[in-house]
C-alpha positions as CSV (number, residue, x, y, z in Angstrom):
1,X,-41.1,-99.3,60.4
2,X,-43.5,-99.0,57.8
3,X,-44.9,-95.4,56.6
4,X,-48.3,-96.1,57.2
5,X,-47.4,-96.9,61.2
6,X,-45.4,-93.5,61.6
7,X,-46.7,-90.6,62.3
8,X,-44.9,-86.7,63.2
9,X,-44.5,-86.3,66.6
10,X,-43.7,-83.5,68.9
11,X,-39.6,-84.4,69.5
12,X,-39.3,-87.1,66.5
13,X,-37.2,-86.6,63.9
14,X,-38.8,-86.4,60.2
15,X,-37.7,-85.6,56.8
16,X,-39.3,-82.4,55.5
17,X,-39.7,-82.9,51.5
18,X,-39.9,-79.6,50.8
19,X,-36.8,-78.4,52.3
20,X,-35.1,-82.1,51.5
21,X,-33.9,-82.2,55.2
22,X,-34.4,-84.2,58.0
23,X,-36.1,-81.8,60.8
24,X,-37.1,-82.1,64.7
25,X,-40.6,-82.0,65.1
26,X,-41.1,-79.0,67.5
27,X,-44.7,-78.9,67.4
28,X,-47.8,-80.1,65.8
29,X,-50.8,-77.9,65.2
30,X,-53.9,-77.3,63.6
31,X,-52.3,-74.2,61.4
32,X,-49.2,-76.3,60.5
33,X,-46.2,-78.2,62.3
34,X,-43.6,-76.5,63.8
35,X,-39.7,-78.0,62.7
36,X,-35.8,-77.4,63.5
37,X,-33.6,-78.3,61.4
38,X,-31.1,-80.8,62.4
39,X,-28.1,-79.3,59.9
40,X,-28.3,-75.7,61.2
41,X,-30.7,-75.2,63.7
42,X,-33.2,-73.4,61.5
43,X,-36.9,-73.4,62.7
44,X,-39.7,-73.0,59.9
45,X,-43.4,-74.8,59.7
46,X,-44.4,-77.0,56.9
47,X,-47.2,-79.3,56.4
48,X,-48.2,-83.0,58.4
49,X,-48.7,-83.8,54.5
50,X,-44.4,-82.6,53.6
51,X,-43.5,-85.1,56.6
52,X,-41.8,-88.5,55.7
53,X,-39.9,-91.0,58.5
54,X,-36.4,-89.6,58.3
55,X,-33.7,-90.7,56.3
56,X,-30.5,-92.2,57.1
57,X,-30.9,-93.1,60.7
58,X,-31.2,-89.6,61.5
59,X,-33.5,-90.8,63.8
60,X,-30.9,-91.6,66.4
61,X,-29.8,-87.8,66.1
C-alpha cells in the first residue's frame, strides 16, 4: 500500500510522528483527529498532516 492511497480513518491504525507511536484513529475532525494509543491506551489529538500508514504490521493490532 502506497502512502499516497492511504488515508486516516476512524478505527485504522496509523503512526503518529510526533509522539513516534503507532495510534488508533478514534476520530477525524475538522479541529484535529482524535487517537489512542496502542502501547498504553493514551488518547490525545494530533494532526491528519502527523499521520503516516503504521509501522511494523501494527496494522493487524
Amino acid at each position: 500500500m502506497s502512502g499516497a492511497e492511504w488515508e486516516p480513518r476512524e478505527g485504522r491504525v496509523a503512526y503518529d510522528r510526533r509522539s513516534g507511536e503507532d495510534v488508533r484513529v478514534m476520530a477525524v475532525h475538522a479541529c484535529g483527529v482524535f487517537v489512542r494509543s496502542l502501547r498504553d491506551g493514551r488518547e490525545g489529538v494530533t494532526a491528519l498532516g502527523e499521520l503516516a500508514p503504521p509501522e511494523r504490521g501494527a496494522e493487524e493490532s
